[in-house]
C-alpha positions in Angstrom: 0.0 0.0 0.0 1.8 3.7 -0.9 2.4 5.8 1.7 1.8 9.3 0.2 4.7 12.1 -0.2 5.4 14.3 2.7 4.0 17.4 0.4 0.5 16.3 1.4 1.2 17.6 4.9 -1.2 19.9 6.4 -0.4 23.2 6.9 -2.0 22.4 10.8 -1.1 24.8 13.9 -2.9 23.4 16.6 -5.1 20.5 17.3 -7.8 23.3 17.8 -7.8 24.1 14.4 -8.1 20.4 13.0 -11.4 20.0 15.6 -13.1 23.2 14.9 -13.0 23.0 11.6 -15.0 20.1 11.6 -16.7 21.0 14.0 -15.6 17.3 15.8 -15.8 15.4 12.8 -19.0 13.0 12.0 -18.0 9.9 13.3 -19.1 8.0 16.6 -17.2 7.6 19.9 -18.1 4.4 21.8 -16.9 3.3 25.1 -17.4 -0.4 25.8 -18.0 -2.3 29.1 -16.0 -4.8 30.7 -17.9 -7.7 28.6 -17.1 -5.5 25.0 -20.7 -4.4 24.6 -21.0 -0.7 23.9 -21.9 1.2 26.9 -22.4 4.6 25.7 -21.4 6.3 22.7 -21.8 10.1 20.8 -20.5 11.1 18.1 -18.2 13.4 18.2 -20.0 16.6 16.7 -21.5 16.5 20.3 -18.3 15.3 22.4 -17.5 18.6 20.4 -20.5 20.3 21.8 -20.0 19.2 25.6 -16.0 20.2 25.3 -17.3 23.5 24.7 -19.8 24.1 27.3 -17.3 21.9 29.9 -14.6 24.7 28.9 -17.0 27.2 29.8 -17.3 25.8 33.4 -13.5 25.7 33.2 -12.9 29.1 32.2 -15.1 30.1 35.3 -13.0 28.4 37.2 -9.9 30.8 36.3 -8.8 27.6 34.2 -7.4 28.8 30.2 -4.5 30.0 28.2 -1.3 28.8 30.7 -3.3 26.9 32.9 -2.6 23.0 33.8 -4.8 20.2 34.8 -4.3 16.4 35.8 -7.2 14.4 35.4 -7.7 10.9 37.1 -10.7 9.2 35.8 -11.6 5.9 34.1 -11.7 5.7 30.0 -14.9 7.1 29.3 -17.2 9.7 27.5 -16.7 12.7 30.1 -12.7 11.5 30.6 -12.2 12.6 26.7 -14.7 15.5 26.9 -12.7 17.2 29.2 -9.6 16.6 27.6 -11.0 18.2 24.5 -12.6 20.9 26.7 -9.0 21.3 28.4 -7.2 22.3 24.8 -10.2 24.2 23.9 -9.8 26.4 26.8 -6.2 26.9 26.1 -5.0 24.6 29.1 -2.7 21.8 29.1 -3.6 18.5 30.3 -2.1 15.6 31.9 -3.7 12.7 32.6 -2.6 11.1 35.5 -1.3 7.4 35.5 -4.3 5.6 38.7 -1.9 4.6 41.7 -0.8 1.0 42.3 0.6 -1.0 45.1 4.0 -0.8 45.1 5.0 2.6 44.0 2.7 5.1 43.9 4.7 8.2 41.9 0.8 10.3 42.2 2.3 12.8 44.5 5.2 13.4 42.8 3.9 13.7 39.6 1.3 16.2 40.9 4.0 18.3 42.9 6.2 18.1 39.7 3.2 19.2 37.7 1.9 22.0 39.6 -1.1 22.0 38.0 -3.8 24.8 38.7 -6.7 21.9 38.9 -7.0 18.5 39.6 -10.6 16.4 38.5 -11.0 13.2 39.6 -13.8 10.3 39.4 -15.6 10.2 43.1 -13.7 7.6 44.3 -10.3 8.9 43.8 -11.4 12.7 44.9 -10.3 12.3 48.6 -6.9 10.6 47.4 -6.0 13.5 45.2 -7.2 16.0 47.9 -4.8 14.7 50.4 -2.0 14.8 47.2 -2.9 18.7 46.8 -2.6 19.3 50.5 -0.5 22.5 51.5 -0.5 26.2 50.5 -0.8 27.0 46.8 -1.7 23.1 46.2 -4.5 23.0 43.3 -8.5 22.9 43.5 -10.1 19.3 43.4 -13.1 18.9 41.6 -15.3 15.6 41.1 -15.6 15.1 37.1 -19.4 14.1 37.3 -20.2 17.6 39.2 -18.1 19.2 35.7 -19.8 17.8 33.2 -23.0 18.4 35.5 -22.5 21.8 35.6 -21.4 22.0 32.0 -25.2 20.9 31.1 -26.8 24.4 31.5 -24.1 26.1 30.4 -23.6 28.4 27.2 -21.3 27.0 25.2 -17.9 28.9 25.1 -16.0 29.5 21.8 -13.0 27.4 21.1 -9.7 29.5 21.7 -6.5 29.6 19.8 -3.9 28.7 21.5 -0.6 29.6 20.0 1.7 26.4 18.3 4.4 27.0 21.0 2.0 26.7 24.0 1.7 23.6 26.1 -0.9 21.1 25.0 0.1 17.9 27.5 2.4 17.4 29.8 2.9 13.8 29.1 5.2 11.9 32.2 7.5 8.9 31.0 6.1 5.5 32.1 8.7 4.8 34.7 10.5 1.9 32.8 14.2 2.9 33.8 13.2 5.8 36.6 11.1 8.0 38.1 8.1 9.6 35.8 9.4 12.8 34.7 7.2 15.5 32.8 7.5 16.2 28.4 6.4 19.4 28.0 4.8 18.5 24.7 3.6 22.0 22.7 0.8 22.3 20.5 3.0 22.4 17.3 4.9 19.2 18.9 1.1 17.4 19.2 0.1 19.0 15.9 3.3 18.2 13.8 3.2 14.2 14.7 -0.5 13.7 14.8 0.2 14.9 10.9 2.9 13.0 10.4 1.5 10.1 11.6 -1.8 10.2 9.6 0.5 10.5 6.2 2.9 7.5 7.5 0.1 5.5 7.5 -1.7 6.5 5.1 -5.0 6.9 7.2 -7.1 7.9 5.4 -7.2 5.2 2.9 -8.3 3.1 5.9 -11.8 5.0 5.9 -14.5 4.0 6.7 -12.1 3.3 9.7 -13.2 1.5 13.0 -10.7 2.2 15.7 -10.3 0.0 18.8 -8.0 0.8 22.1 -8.0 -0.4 25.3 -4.2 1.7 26.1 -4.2 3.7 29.0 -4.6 7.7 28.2 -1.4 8.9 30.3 0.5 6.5 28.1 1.5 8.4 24.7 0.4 5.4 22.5 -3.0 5.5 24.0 -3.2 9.6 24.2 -1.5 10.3 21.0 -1.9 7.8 18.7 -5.6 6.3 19.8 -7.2 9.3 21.3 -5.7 12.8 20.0 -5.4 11.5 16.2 -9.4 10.1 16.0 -10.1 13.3 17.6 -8.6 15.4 14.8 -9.9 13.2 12.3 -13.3 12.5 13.9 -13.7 8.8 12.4 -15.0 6.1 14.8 -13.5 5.0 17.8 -14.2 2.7 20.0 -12.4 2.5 23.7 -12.4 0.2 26.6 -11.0 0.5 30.0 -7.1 -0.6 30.2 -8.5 -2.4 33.5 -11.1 -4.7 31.3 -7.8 -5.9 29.2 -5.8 -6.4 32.8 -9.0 -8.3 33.9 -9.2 -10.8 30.7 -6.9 -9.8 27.9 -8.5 -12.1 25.7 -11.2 -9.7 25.4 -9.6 -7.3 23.4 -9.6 -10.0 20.2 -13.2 -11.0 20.5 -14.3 -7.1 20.7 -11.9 -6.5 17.6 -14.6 -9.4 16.2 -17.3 -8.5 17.9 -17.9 -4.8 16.9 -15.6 -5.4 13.1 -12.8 -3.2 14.1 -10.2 -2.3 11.2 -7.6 0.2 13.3 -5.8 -1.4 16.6 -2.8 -1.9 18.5 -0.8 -2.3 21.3 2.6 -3.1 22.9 4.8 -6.2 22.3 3.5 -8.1 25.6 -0.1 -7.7 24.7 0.7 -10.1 21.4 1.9 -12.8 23.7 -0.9 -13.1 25.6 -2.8 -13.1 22.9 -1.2 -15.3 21.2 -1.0 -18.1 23.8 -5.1 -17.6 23.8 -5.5 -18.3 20.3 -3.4 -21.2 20.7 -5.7 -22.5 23.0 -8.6 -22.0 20.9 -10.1 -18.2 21.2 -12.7 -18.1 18.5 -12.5 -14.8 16.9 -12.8 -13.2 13.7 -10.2 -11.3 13.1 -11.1 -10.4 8.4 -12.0 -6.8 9.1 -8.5 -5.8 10.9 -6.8 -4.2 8.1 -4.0 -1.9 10.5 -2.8 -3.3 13.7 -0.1 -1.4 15.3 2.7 -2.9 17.6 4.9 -1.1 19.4 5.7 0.8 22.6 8.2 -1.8 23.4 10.7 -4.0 21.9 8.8 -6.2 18.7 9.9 -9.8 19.1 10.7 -10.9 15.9 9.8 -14.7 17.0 7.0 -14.2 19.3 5.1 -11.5 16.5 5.4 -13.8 13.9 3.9 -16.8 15.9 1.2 -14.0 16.9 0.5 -13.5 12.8 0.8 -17.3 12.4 -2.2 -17.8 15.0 -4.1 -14.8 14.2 -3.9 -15.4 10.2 -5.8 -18.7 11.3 -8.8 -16.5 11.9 -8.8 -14.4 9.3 -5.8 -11.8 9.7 -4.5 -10.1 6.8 -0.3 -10.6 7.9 0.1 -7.6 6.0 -2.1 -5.7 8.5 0.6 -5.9 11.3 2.6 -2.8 11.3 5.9 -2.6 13.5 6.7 1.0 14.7 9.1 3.0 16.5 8.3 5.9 19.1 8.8 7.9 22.2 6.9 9.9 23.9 10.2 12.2 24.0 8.8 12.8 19.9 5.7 13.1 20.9 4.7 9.3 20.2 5.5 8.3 16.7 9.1 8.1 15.0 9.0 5.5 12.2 6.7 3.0 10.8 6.7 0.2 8.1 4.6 0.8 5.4 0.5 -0.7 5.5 0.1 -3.6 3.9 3.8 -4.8 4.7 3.7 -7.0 7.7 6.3 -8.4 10.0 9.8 -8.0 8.4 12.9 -8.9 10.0 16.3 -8.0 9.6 18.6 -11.4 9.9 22.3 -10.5 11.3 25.2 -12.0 12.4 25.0 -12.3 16.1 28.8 -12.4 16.6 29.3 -9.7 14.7 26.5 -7.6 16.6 27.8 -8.3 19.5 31.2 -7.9 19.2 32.0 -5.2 16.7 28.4 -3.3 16.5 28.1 -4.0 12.7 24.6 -6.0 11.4 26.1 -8.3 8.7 23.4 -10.0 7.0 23.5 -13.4 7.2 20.0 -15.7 6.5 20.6 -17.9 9.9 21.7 -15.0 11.8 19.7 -13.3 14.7 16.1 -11.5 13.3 16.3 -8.4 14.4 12.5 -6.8 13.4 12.6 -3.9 11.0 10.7 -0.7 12.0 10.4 1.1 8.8 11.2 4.7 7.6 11.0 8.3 9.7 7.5 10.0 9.7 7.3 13.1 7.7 9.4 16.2 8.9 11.6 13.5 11.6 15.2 12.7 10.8 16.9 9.8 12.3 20.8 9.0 12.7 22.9 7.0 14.5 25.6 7.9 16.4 29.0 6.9 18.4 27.9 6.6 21.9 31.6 7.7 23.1 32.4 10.3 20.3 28.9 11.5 19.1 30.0 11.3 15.1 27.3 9.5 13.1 28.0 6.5 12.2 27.0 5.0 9.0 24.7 2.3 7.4 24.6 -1.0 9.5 26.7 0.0 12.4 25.4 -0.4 15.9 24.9 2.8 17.5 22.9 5.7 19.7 19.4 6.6 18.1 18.9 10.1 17.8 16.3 11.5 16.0 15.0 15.5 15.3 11.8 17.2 13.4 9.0 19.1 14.9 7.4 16.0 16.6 10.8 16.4 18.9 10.4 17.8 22.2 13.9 17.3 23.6 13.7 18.4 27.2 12.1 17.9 30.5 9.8 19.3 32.2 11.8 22.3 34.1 14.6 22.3 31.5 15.9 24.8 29.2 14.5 24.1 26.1 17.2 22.9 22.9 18.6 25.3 20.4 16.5 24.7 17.4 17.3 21.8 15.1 19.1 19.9 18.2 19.3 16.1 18.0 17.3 14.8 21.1 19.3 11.1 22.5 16.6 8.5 23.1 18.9 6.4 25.2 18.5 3.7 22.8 20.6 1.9 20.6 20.2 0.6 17.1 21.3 1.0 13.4 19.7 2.3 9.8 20.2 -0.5 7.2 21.2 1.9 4.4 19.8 3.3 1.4 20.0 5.6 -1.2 22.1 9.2 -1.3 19.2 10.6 0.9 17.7 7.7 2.4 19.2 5.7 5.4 17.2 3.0 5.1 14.8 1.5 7.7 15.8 1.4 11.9 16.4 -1.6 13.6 16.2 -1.2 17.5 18.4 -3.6 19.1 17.8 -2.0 22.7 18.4 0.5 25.5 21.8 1.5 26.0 21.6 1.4 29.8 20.2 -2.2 29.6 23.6 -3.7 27.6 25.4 -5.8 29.3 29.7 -6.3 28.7 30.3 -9.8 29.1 32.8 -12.6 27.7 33.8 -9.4 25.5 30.6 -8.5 23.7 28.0 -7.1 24.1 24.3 -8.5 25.5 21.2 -7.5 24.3 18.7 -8.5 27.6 15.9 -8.6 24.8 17.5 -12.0 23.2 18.1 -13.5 26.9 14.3 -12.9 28.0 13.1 -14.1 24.6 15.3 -17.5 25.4 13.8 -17.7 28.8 10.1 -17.0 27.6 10.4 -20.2 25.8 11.1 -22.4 28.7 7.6 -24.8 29.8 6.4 -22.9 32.7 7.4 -19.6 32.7 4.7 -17.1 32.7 4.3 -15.2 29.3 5.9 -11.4 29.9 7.4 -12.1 33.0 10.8 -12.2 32.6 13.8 -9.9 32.9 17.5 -10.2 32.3 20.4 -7.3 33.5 23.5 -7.5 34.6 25.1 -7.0 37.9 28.7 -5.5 37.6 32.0 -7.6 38.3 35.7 -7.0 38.1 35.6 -9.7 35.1 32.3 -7.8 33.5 28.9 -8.0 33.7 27.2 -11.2 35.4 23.8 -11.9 33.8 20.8 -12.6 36.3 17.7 -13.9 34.6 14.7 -13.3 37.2 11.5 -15.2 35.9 7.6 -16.0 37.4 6.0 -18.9 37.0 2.7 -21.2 38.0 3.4 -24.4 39.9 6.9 -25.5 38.1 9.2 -26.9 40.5 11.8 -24.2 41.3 15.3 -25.6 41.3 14.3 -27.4 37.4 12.5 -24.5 36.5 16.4 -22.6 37.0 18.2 -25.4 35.2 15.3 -25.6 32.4 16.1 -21.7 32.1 20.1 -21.3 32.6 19.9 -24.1 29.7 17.9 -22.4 27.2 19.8 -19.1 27.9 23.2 -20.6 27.5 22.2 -22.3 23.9 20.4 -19.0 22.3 23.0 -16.6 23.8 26.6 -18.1 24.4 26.7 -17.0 27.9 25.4 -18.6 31.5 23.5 -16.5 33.6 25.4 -16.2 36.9 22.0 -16.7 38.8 18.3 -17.4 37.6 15.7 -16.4 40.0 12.5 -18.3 40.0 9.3 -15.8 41.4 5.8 -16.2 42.0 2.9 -14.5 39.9 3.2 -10.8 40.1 6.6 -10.2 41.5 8.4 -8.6 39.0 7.7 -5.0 38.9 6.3 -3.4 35.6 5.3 0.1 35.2 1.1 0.8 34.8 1.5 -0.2 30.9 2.8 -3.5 31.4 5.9 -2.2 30.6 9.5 -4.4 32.7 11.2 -2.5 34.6 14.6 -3.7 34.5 16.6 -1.2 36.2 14.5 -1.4 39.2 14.4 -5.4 39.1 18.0 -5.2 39.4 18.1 -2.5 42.4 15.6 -4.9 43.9 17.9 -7.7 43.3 21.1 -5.9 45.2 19.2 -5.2 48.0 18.0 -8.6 48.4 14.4 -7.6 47.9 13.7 -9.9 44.8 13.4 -13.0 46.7 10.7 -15.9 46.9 
């Protein structure tokens, strides 16, 4: 399927502008139950309508151009009203991530944020009030006595806020630290929401039905499932993150259920899904003509087993579309072209590892190919000790630039213009033409690496090993190293359900040692729910390995 030329780029300031002249666009937003069935829905010339008399509330508040406001609700009707309402008023949002057991970063996000309001659904109003405690600490409001208030209200009229204002202040998902805030700008939003739309050429996926079940404080569900429908007011349906945590197989059967063409989600979310086909999920999956993975590391093995089981019932393989993005770039950075599929990238794994160049080699190591930079982003690689680009197929830093590109933190001096923002990844272009460098090939974060037996370890290639072992739970596993005077020592910490610990670690140290070349110095066999992920599903390595030094990651 073409992808069209970057000249059909809209000449778009502000997400304002794309909304109002529509007027919110004709098609219908549905929110569905925890079962898939549609439990409201309106389309969004009236979510359009609300927004407006919703800002007017806010604007009586003191709330508009300047003005910031975290919002912790469920997915729902009045959760995306008010984000519309908030960027209508001229106010940034930031929708805040719901608090879990074991690290609840709420407070320091909101203290970070210092936002002028906080609205919350009635249950979590009390928690929020006793985040905002203290002099100068922002109002509380209960979202159902907003949109209450909203009903008699007159409409206000939809402001202009300038490109360089702030639209979201999006916080990281905690993989490798604490959340920290990306002030993302109207023109930021505006540029990639653009970008994005040509990339994937959305538009020739009308009549589109759109499906998401990703969290709104994550970019991927904000950006990519929520802010670009908005703009283009096609259909969209959305389901609580918490019905797909409940039973993830329900994502798949509403994809069938309601003939969704538009989806997607991160890397883990195809395993599961995957194992539930292969134990028999009846689905339809015909009408799925785009489905989006990324957000994390895209296992070349585990995807194409996913398209393998899916294809069974009725998936296009062309429809599954690998991407690269960071919410650093606003979400979206490259994709491979619709209509593609899975590619991989096969490479000599010696050769990775120990001199950082990809030499093709059809038994090497299939490394997934991410396609091409969105219109208006650059991508090179670069020397992580010098900083000099490096050329085609040669293992370096990802850096990337283009108006998508925020490239500080929240609190930061902003980047002289046309700066190259460091992703803290590594990976390498495959090469091209004169102008073109070809496609990106992630091979993973730079802080993750480990130095051992003289080359370098990708923990991505030691989890997938593991992952295969009979009885270790699907997405639960996570490889780093612990420093030595002889290099790093790889620890492999995995969960399971009822396998017998000490053959479980044998079973493991075995499969690692014959896909990698290297035994892990310790393999530490868990319980369900041990390993610590951040509110996406996301691994968090470095803090499973802090957790590990301190003796904390124990049975």
């Amino acid at each position: 399927m073409p992808v069209r030329p970057a000249a059909t780029l809209l000449s778009v300031r502000t997400i304002v502008d794309t909304i109002t002249a529509t007027a919110g666009g004709t098609g219908t937003l549905s929110v569905l139950d925890a079962d898939g069935a549609v439990a409201a829905a309106m389309r969004w010339s009236a979510v359009h309508e609300r927004a407006r008399r919703i800002a007017a509330v806010l604007g009586g508040a003191g709330i508009g151009p300047g003005s910031r406001v975290g919002l912790l609700a469920d997915t729902g009707l009045d959760l995306v009203c008010t984000v519309q309402a908030l960027w209508l008023a001229g106010a940034a949002v930031t929708v805040l991530p719901p608090p879990t057991r074991r690290a609840n970063s709420l407070a320091a996000i909101v203290a970070d944020a210092r936002p002028r309001l906080l609205v919350a659904d009635p249950a979590a109003v009390g928690l929020l009030s006793a985040v905002a405690t203290g002099p100068g600490g922002p109002d509380v409001m209960s979202l159902p006595d907003l949109v209450a208030a909203a009903r008699t209200a007159t409409p206000a009229a939809p402001g202009r806020p300038e490109p360089g204002e702030l639209a979201v202040l999006q916080y990281t998902s905690g993989s490798t630290r604490s959340p920290r805030g990306i002030p993302v700008s109207h023109a930021n939003l505006a540029a990639n929401i653009d970008a994005m739309r040509v990339a994937t050429d959305h538009e020739a996926l009308h009549p589109s039905r759109m499906l998401s079940w990703l969290p709104l404080h994550h970019d991927m569900g904000l950006v990519g499932f929520l802010a670009l429908p908005m703009a283009c007011g096609c259909p969209l349906l959305l389901q609580s993150p918490a019905a797909f945590l409940r039973r993830p197989a329900g994502w798949l059967e509403a994809i069938s259920r309601h003939r969704v063409t538009t989806s997607g989600a991160p890397n883990f979310a195809y395993e599961l899904m995957t194992a539930a086909l292969s134990a028999g999920l009846d689905v339809a999956l015909d009408s799925v003509r785009f489905l989006l993975t990324g957000g994390e590391p895209v296992d070349a093995a585990m995807m194409a087993r996913f398209t393998a089981a899916a294809a069974a019932r009725g998936l296009d393989p062309g429809a599954v579309v690998p991407a690269y993005g960071l919410a650093e770039s606003t979400l979206g950075v490259t994709f491979t072209p619709p209509g593609r599929g899975l590619r991989a990238d096969a490479v000599e794994a010696r050769a990775l590892e120990c001199a950082g160049v990809a030499v093709p080699h059809p038994d090497g190591r299939r490394l997934v190919l991410l396609g091409r930079p969105v219109p208006g982003t650059s991508v090179r690689i670069a020397d992580p000790r010098t900083g000099t680009p490096l050329g085609p197929r040669r293992v370096g830093r990802i850096e990337v630039s283009g108006p998508s590109v925020v490239g500080h933190y929240w609190g930061e001096p902003v980047p002289p213009a046309g700066s190259w923002l460091d992703t803290g990844d590594l990976g390498y272009l495959t090469g091209g033409g004169a102008a073109d460098g070809g496609e990106l090939v992630v091979c993973g974060r730079e802080k993750d690496v480990l130095f051992a037996a003289g080359r370098n370890v990708f923990p991505q290639d030691v989890e997938a090993a593991a992952a295969e072992v009979p009885g270790v739970r699907r997405g639960a596993v996570a490889a780093f190293g612990v420093p030595s005077q002889r290099g790093d020592r790889l620890v492999v910490a995995v969960e399971s359900r009822g396998a017998e610990p000490a053959r479980l670690r044998r079973d493991v140290a075995a499969a690692v040692l014959a896909e990698v070349g290297l035994a892990p110095y310790a393999v530490v066999a868990l319980p369900p729910g041990r390993l610590p992920k951040t509110s996406s599903g996301k691994l968090r390595r470095v803090e499973t390995r802090r957790r590990y030094q301190s003796g904390e990651l124990t049975v």
